[in-house]
mmCIF file as Biopython writes it, N, C-alpha, C and O atoms, coordinates in Angstrom:
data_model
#
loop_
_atom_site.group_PDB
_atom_site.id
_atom_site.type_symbol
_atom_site.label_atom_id
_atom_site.label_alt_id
_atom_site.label_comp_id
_atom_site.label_asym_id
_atom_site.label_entity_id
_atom_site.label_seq_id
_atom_site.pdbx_PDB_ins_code
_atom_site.Cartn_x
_atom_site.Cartn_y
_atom_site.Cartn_z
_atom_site.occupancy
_atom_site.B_iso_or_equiv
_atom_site.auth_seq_id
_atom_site.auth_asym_id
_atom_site.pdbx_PDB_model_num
ATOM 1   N N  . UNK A ? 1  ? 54.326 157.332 0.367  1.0 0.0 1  A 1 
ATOM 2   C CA . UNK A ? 1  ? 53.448 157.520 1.512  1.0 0.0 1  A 1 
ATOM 3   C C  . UNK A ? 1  ? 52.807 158.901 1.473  1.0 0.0 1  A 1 
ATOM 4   O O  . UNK A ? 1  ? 51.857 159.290 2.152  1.0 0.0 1  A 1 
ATOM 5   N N  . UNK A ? 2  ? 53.300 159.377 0.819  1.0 0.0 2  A 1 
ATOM 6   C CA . UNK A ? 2  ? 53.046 161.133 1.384  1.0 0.0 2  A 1 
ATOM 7   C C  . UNK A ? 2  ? 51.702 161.407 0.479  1.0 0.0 2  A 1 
ATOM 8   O O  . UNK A ? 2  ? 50.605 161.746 0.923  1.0 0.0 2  A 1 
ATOM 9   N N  . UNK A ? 3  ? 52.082 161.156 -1.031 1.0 0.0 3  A 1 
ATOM 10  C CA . UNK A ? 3  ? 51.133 161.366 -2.228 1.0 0.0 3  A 1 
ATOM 11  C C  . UNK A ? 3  ? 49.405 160.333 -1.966 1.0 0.0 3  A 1 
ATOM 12  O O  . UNK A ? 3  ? 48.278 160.250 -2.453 1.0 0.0 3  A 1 
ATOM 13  N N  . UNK A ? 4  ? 50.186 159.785 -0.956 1.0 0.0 4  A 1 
ATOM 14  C CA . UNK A ? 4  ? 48.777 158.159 -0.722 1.0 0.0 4  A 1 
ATOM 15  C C  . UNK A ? 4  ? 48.206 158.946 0.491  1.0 0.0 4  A 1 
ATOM 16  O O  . UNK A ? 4  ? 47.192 158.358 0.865  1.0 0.0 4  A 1 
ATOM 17  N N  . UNK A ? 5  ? 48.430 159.937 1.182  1.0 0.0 5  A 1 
ATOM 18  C CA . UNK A ? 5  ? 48.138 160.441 2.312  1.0 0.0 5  A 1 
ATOM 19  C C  . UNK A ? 5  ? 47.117 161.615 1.646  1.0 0.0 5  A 1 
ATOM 20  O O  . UNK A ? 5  ? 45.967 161.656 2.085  1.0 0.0 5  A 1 
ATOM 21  N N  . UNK A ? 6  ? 47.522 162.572 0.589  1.0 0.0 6  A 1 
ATOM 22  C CA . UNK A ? 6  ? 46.882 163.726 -0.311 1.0 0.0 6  A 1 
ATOM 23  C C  . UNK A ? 6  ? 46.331 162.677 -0.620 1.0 0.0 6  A 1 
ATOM 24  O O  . UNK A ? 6  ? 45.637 162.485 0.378  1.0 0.0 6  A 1 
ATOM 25  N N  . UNK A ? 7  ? 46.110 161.725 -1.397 1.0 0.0 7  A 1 
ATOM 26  C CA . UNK A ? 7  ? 45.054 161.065 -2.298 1.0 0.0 7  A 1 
ATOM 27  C C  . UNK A ? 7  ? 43.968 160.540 -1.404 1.0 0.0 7  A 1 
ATOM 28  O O  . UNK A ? 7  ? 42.748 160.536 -1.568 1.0 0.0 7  A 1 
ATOM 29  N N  . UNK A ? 8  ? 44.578 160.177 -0.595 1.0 0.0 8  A 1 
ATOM 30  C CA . UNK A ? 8  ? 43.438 159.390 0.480  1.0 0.0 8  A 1 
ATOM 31  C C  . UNK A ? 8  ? 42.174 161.128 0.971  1.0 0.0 8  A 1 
ATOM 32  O O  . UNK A ? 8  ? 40.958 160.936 0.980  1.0 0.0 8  A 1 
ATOM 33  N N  . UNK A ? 9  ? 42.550 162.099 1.195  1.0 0.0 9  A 1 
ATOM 34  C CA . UNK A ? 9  ? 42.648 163.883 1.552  1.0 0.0 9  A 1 
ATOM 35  C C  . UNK A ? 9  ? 41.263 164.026 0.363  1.0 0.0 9  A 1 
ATOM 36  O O  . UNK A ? 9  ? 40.056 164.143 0.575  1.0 0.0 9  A 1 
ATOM 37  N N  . UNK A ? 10 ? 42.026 163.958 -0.894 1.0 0.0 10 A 1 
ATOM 38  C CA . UNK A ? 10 ? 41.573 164.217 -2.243 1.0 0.0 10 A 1 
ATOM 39  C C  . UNK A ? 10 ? 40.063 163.959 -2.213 1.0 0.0 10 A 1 
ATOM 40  O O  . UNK A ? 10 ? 39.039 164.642 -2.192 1.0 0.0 10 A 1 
ATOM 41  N N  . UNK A ? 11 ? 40.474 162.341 -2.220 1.0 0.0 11 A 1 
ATOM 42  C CA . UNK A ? 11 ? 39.530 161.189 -2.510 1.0 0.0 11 A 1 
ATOM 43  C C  . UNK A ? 11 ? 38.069 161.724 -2.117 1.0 0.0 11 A 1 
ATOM 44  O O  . UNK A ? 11 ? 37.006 161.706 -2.738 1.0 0.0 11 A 1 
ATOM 45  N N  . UNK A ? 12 ? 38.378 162.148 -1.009 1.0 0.0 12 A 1 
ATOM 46  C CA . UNK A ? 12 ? 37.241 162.573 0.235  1.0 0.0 12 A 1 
ATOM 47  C C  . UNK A ? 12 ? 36.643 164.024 0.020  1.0 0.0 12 A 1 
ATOM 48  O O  . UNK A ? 12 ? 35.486 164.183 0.409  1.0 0.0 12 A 1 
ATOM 49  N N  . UNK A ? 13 ? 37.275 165.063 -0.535 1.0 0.0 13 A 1 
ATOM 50  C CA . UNK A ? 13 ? 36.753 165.971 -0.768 1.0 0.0 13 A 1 
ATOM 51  C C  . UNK A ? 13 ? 37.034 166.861 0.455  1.0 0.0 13 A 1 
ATOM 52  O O  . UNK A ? 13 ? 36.156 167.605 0.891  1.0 0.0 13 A 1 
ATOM 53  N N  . UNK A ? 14 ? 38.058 166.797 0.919  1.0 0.0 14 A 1 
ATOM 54  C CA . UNK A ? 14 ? 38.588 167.127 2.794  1.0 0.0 14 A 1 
ATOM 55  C C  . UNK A ? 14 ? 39.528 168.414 2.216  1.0 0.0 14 A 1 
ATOM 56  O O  . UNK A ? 14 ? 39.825 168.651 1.045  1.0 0.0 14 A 1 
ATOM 57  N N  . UNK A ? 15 ? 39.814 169.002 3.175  1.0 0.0 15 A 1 
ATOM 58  C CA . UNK A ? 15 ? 41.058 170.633 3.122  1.0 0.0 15 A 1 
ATOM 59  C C  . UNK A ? 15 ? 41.828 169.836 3.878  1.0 0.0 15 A 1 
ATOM 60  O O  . UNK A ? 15 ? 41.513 168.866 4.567  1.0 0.0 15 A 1 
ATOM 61  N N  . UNK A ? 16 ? 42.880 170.347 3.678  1.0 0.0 16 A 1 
ATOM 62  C CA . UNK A ? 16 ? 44.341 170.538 4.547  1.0 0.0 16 A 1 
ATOM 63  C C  . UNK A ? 16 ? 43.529 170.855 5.698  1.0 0.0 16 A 1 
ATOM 64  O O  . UNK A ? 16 ? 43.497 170.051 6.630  1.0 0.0 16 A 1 
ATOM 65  N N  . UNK A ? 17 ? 43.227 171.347 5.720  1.0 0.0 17 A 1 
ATOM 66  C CA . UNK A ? 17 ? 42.888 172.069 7.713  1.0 0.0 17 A 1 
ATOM 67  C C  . UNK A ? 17 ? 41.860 171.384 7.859  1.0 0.0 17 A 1 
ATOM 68  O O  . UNK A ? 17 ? 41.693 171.972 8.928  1.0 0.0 17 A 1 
ATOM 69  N N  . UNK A ? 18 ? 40.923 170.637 7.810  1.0 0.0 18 A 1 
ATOM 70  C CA . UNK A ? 18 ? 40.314 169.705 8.436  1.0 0.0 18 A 1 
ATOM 71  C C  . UNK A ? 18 ? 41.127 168.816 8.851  1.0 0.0 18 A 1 
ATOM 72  O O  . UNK A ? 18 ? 40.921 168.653 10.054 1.0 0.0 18 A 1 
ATOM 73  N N  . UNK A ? 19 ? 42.039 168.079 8.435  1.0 0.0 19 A 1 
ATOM 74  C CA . UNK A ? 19 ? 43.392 167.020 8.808  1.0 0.0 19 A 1 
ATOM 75  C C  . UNK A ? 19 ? 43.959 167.629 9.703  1.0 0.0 19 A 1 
ATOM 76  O O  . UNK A ? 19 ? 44.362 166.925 10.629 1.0 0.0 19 A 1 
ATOM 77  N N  . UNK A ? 20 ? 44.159 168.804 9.773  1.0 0.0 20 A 1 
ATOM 78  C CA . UNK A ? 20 ? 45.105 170.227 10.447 1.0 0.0 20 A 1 
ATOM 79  C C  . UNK A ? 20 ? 44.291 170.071 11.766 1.0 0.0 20 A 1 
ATOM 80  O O  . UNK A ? 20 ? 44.887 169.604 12.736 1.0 0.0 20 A 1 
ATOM 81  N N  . UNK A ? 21 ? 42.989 170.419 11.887 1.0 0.0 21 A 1 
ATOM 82  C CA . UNK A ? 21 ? 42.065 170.313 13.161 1.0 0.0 21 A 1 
ATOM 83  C C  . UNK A ? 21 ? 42.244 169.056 13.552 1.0 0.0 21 A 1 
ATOM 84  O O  . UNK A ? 21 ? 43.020 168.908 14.496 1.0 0.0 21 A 1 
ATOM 85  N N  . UNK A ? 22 ? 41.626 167.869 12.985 1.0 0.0 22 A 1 
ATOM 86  C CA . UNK A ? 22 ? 41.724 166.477 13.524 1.0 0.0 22 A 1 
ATOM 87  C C  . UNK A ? 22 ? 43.144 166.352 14.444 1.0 0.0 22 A 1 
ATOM 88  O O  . UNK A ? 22 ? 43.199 166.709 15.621 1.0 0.0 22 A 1 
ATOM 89  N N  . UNK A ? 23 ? 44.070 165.885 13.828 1.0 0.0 23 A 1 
ATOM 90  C CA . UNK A ? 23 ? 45.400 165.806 14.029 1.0 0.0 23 A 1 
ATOM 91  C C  . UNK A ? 23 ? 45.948 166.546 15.147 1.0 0.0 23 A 1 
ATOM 92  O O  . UNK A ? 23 ? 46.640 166.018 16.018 1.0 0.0 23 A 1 
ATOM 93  N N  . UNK A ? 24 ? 45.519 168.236 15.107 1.0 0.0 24 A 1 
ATOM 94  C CA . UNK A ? 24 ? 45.847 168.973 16.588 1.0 0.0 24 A 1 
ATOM 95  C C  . UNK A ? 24 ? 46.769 169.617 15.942 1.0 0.0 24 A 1 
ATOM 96  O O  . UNK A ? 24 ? 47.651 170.070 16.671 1.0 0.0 24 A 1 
ATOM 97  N N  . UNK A ? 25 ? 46.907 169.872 14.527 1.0 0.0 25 A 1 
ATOM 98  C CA . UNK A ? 25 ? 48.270 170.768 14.436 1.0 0.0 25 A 1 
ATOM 99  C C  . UNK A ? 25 ? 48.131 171.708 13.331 1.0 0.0 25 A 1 
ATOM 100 O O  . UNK A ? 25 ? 46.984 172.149 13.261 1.0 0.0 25 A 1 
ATOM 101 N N  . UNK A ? 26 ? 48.983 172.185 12.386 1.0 0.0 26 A 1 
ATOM 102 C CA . UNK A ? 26 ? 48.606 173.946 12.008 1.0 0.0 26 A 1 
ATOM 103 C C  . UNK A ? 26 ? 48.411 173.069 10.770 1.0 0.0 26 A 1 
ATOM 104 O O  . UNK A ? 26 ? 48.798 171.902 10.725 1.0 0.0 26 A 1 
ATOM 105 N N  . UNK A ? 27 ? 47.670 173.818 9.574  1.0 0.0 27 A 1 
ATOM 106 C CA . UNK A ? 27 ? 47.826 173.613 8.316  1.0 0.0 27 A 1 
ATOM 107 C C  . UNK A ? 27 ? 49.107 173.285 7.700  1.0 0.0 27 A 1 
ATOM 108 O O  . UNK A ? 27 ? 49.302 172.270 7.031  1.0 0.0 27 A 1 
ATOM 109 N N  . UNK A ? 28 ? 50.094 174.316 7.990  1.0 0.0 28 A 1 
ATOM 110 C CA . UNK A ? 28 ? 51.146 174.682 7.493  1.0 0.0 28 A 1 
ATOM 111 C C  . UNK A ? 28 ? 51.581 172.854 8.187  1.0 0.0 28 A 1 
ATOM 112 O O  . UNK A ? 28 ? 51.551 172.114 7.204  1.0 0.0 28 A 1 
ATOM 113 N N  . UNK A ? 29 ? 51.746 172.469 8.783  1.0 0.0 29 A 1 
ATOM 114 C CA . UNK A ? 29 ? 52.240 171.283 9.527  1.0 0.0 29 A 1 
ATOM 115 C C  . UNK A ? 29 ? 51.812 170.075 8.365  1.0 0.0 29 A 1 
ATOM 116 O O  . UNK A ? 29 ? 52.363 169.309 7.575  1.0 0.0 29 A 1 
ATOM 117 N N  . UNK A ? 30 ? 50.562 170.423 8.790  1.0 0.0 30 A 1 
ATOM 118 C CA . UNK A ? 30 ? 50.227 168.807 7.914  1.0 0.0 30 A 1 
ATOM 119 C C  . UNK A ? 30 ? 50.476 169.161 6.311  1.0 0.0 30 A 1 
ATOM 120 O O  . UNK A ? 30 ? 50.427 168.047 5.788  1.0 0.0 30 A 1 
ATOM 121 N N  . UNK A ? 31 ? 50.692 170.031 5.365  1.0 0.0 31 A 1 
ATOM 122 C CA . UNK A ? 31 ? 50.805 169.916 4.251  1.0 0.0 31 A 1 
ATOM 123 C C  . UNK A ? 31 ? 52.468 169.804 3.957  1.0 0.0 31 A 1 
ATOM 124 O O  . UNK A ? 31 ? 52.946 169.473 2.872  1.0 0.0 31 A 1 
ATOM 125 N N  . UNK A ? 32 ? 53.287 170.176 5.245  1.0 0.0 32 A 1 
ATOM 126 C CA . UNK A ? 32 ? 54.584 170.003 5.700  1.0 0.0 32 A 1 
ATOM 127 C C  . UNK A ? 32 ? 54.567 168.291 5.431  1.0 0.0 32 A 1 
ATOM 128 O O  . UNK A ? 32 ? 55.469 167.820 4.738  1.0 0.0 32 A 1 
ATOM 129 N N  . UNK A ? 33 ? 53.540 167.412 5.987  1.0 0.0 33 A 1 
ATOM 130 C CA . UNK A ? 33 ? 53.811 165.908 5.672  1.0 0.0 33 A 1 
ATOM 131 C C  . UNK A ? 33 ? 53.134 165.799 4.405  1.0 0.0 33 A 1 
ATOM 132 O O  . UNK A ? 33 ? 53.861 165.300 3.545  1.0 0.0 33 A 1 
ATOM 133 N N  . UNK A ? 34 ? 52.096 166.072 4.053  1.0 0.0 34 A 1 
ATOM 134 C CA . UNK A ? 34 ? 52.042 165.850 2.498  1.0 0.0 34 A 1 
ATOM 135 C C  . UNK A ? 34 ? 52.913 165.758 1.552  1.0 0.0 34 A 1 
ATOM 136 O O  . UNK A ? 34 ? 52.882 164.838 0.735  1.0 0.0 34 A 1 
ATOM 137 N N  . UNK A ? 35 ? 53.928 166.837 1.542  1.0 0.0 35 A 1 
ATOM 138 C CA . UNK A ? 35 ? 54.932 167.414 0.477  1.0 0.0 35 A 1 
ATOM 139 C C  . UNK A ? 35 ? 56.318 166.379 0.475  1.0 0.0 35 A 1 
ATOM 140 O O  . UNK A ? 35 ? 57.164 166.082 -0.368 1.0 0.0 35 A 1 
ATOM 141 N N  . UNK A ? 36 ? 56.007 165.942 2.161  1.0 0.0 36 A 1 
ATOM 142 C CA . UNK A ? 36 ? 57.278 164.992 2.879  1.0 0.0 36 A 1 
ATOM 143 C C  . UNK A ? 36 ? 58.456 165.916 3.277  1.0 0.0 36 A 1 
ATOM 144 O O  . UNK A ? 36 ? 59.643 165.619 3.409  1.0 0.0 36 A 1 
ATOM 145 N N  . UNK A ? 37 ? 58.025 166.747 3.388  1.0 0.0 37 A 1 
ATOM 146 C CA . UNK A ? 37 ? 58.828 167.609 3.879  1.0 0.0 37 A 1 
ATOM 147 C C  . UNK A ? 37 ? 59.449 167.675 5.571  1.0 0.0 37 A 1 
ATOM 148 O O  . UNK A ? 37 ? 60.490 168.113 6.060  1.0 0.0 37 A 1 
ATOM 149 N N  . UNK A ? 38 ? 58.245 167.014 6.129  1.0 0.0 38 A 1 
ATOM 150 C CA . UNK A ? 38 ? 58.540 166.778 7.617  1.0 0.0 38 A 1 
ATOM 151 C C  . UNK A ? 38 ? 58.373 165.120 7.584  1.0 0.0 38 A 1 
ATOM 152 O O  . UNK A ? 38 ? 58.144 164.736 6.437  1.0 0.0 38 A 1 
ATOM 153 N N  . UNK A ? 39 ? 58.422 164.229 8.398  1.0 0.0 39 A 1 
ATOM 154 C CA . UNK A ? 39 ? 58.141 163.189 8.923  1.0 0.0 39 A 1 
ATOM 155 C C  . UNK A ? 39 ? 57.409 163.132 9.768  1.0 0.0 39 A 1 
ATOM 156 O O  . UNK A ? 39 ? 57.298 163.772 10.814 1.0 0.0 39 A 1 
ATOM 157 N N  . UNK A ? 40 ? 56.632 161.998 9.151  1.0 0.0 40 A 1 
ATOM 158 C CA . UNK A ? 40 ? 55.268 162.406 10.052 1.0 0.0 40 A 1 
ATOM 159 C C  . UNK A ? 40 ? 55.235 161.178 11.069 1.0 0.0 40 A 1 
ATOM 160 O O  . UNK A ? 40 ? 54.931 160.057 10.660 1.0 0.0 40 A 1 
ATOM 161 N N  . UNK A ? 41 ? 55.650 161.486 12.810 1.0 0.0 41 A 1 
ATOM 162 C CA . UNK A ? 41 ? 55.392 160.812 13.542 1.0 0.0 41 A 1 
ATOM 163 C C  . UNK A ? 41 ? 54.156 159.921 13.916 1.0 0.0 41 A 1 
ATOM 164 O O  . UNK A ? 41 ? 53.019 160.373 14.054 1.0 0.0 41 A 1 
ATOM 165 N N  . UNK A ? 42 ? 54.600 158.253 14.103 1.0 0.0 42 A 1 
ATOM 166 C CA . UNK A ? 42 ? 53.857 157.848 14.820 1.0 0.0 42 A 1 
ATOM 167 C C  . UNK A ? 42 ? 52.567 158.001 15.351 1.0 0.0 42 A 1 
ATOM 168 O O  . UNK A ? 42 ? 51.933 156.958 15.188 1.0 0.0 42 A 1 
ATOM 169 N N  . UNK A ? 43 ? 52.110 158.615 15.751 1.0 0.0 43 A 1 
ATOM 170 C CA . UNK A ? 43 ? 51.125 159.096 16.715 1.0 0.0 43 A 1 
ATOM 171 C C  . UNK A ? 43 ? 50.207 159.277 15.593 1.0 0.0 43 A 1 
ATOM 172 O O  . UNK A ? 43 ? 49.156 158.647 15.481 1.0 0.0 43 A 1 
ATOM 173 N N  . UNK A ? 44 ? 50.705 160.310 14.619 1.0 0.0 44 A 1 
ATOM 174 C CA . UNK A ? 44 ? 50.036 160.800 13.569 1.0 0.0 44 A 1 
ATOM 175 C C  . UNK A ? 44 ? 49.479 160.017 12.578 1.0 0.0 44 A 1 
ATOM 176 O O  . UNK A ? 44 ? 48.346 159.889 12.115 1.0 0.0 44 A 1 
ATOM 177 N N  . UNK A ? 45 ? 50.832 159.402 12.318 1.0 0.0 45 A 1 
ATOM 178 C CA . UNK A ? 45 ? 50.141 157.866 11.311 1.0 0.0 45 A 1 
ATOM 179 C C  . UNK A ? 45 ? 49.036 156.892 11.621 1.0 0.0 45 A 1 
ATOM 180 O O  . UNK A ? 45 ? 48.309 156.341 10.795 1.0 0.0 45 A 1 
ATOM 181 N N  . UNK A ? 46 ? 49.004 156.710 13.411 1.0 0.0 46 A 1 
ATOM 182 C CA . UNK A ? 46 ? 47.656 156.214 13.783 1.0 0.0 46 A 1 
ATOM 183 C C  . UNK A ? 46 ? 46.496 156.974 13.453 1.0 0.0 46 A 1 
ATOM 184 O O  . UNK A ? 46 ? 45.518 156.731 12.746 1.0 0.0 46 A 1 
ATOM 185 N N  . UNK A ? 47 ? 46.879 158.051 14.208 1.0 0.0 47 A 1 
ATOM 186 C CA . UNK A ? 47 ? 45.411 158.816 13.775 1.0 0.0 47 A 1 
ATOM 187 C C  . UNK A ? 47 ? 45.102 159.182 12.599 1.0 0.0 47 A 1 
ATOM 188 O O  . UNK A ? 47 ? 43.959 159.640 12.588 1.0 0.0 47 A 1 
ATOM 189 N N  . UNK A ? 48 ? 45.634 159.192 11.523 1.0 0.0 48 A 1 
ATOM 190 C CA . UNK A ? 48 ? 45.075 158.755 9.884  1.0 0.0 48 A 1 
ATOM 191 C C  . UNK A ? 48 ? 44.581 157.784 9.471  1.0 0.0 48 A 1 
ATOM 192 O O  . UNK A ? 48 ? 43.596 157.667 8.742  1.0 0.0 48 A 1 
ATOM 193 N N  . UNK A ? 49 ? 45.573 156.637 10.140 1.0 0.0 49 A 1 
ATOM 194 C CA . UNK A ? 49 ? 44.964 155.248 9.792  1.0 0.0 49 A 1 
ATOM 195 C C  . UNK A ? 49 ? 43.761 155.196 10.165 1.0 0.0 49 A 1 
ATOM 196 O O  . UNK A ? 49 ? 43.108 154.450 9.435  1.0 0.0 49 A 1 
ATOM 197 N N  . UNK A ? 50 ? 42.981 155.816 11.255 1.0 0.0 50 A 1 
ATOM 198 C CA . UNK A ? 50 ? 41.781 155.443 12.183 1.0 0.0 50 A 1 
ATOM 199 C C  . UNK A ? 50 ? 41.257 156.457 11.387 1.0 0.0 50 A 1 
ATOM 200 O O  . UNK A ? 50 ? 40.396 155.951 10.668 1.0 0.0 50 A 1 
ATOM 201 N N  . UNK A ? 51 ? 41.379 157.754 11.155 1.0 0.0 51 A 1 
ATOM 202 C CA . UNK A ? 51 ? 40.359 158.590 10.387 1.0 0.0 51 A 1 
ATOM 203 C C  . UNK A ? 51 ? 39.724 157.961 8.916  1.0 0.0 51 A 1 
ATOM 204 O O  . UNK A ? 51 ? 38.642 158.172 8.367  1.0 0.0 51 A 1 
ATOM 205 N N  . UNK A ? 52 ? 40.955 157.044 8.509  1.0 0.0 52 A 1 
ATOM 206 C CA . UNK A ? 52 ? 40.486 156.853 6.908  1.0 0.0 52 A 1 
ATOM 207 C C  . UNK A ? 52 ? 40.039 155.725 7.183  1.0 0.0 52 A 1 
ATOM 208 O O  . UNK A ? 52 ? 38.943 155.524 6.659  1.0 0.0 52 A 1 
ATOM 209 N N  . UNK A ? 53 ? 40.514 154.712 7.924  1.0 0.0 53 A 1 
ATOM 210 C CA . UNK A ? 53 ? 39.828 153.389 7.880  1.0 0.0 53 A 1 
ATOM 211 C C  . UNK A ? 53 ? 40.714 152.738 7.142  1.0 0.0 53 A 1 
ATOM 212 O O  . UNK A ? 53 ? 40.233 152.089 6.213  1.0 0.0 53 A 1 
ATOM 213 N N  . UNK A ? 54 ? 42.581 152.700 7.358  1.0 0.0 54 A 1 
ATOM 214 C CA . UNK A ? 54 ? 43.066 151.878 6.620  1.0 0.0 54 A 1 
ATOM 215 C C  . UNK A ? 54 ? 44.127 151.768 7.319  1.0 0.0 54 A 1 
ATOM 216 O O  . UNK A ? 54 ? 44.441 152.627 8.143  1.0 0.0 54 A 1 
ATOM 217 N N  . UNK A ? 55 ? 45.003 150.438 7.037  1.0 0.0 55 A 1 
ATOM 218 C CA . UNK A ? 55 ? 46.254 150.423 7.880  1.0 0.0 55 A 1 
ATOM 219 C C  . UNK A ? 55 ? 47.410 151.309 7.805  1.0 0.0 55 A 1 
ATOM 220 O O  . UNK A ? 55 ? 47.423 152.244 7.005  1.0 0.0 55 A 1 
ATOM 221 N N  . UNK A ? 56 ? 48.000 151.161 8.284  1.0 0.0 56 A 1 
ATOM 222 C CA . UNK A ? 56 ? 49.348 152.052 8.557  1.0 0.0 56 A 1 
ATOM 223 C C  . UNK A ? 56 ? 49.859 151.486 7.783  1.0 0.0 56 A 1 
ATOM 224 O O  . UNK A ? 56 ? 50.491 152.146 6.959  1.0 0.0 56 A 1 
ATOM 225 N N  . UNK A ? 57 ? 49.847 150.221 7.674  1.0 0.0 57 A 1 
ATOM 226 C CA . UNK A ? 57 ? 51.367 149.842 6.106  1.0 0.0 57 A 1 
ATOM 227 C C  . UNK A ? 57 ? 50.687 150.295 5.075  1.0 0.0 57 A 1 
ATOM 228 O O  . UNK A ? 57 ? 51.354 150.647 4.101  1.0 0.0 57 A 1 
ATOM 229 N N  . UNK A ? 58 ? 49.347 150.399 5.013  1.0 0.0 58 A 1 
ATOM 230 C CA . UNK A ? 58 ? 48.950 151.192 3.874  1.0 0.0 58 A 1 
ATOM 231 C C  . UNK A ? 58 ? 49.242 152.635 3.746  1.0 0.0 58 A 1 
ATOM 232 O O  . UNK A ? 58 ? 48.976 153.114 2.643  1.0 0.0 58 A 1 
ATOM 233 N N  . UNK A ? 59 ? 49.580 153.183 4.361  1.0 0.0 59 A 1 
ATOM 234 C CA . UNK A ? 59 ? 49.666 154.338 4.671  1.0 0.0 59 A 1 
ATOM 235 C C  . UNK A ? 59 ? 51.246 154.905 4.063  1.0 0.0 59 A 1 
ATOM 236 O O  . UNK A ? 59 ? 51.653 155.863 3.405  1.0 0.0 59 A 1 
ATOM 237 N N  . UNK A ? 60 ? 51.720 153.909 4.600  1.0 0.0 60 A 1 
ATOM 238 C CA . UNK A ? 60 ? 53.599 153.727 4.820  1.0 0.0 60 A 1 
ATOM 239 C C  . UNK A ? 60 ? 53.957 152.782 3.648  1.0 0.0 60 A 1 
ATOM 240 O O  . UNK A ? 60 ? 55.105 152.340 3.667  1.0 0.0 60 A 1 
ATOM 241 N N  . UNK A ? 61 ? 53.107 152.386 2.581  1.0 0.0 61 A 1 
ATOM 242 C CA . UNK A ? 61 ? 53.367 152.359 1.069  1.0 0.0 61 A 1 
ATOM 243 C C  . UNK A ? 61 ? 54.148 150.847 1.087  1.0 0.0 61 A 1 
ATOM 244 O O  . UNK A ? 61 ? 54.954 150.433 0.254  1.0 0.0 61 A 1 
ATOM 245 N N  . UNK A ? 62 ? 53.607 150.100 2.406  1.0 0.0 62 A 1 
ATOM 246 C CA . UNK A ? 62 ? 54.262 148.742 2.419  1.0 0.0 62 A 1 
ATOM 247 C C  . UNK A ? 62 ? 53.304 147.501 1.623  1.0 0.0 62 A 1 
ATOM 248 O O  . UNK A ? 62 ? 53.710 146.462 1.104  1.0 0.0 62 A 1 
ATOM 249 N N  . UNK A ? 63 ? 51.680 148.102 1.751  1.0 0.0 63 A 1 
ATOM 250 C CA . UNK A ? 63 ? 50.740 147.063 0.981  1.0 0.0 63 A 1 
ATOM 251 C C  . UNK A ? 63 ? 49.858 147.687 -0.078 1.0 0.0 63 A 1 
ATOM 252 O O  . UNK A ? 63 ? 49.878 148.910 0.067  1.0 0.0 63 A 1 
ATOM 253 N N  . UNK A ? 64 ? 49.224 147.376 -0.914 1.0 0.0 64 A 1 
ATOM 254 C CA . UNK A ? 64 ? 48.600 148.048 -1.935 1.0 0.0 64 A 1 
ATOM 255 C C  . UNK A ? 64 ? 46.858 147.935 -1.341 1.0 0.0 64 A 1 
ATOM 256 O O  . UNK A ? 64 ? 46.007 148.601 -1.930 1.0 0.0 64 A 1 
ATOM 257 N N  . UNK A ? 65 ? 46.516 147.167 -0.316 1.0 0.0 65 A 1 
ATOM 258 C CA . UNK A ? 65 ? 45.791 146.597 0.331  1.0 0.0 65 A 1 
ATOM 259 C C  . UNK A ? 65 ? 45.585 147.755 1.323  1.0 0.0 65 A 1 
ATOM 260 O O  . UNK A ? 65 ? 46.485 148.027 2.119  1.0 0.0 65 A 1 
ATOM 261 N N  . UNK A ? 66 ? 44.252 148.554 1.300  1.0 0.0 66 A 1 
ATOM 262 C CA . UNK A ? 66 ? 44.252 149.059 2.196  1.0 0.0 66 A 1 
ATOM 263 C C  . UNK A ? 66 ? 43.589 148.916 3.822  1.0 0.0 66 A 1 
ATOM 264 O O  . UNK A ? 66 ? 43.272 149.651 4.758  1.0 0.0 66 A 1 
ATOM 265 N N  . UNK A ? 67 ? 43.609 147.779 3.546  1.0 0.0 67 A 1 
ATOM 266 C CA . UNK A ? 67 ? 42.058 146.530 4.387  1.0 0.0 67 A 1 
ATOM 267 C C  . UNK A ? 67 ? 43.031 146.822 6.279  1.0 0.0 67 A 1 
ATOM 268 O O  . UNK A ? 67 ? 44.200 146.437 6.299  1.0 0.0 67 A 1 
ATOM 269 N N  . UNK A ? 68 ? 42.617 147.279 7.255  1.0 0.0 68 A 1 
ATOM 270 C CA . UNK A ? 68 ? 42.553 146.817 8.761  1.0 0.0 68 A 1 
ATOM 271 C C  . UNK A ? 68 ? 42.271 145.123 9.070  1.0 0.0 68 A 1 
ATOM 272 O O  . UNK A ? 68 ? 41.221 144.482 9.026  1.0 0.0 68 A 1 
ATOM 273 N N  . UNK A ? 69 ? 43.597 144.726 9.381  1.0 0.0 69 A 1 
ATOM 274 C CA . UNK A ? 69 ? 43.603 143.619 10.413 1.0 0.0 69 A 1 
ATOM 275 C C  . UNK A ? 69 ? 43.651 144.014 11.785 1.0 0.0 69 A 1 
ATOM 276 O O  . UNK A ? 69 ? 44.599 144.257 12.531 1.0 0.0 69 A 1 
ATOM 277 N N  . UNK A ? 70 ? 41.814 144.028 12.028 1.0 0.0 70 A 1 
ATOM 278 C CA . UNK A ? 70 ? 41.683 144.339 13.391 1.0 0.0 70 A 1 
ATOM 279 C C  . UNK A ? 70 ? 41.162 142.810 14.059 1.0 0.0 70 A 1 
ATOM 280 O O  . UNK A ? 70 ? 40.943 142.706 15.266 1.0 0.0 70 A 1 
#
């Protein structure tokens, strides 16, 4: 999950602290979930899913599918 979270980051051409702003929390925080060093609550995992445009089990390394069943 963590490395699919940087890649998804990567992909885009985005900083740590743009995620850091979005999200509401310090740099140091969100590269804290990159590394997996923290666990990244709930709340948070939505608001990635909705920034990137992909599900949360995608996110959470349950589908290879990154497609929204909305």
């Amino acid at each position: 999950m963590y490395q699919r979270i940087r890649d998804l980051r990567e992909d885009r051409d985005l900083k740590q602290r743009h995620l850091a702003d979005y999200l509401n929390c310090s740099q140091q925080v969100y590269s804290n979930y990159e590394l997996g060093q923290r666990d990244i609550p709930t709340d948070i995992l939505i608001k990635l899913s909705n920034f990137y445009n992909v599900s949360v089990d995608y996110l959470l390394g349950l589908t290879n599918n990154p497609k929204r069943n909305n």
